[in-house]
VEXDODO-876084 format. One record per residue (C-alpha): y, z, x. Coordinates in steps of 0.02 Angstrom, whole numbers, plus 50000, padded with zeros to 5 digits. Each point is the difference from the previous one (the first is absolute). Layout:
% VEXDODO-876084
YZX
...
END
This chain:
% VEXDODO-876084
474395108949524
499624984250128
501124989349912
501545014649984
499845004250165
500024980750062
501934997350067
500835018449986
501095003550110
498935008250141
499284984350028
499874995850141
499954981750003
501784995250036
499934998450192
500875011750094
499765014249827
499495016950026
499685012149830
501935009150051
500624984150021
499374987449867
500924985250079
499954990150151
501504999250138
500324983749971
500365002549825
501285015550050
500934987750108
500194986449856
500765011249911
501065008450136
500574982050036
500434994249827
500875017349976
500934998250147
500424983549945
500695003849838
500825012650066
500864987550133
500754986749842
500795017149935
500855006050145
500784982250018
500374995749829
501045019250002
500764994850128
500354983949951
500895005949834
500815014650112
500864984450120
500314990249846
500915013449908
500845010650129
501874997349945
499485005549829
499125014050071
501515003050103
501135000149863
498805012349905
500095012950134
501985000150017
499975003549793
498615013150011
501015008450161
501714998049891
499065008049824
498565007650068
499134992749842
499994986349900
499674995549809
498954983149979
501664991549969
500915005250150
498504997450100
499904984949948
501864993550006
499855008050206
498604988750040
500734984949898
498624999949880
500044993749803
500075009049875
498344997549891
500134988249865
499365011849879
501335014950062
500865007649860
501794997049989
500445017450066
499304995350164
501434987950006
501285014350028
500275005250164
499295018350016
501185014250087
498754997050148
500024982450023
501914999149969
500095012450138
500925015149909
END
């Protein structure tokens, strides 16, 4: 039993540990600050791409207020983006959507 009981996680040996609360403070502030941190890059890299693409997203808006929705190729003739390589030939056809009928 000595040697199973050695380390669980009632321990108390992590300074700052109590048997509710197996880990010290200063380990709940690393990882508050590394969360917080992470979660700082991806608030600015959205934003960033937001910024970077906001006539696109612009033009995206006006097709979804004009059609109210769009197919993948009409959404992505609105926001100026190419067709995938791979797209069938069909997709090549203007839908009644995108066309605007």
């Amino acid at each position: 039993v000595e040697g199973i009981e050695a380390g669980n996680y009632l321990d108390p040996g992590i300074a700052g540990a109590t048997p509710t609360q197996p880990h010290g403070d200063q380990l709940f502030r690393a990882v508050d600050a590394a969360t917080r941190r992470i979660l700082d890059e991806c608030y600015g890299q959205a934003a960033s791409l937001l910024v970077a693409n906001r006539e696109r997203l612009d033009r995206l808006a006006e097709a979804l207020v004009r059609a109210e929705s769009l197919d993948e190729v009409a959404l992505r003739r609105a926001a100026g983006l190419a067709q995938p390589p791979d797209a069938p030939a069909a997709l090549a056809t203007p839908s009644p959507v995108a066309a605007g009928a």
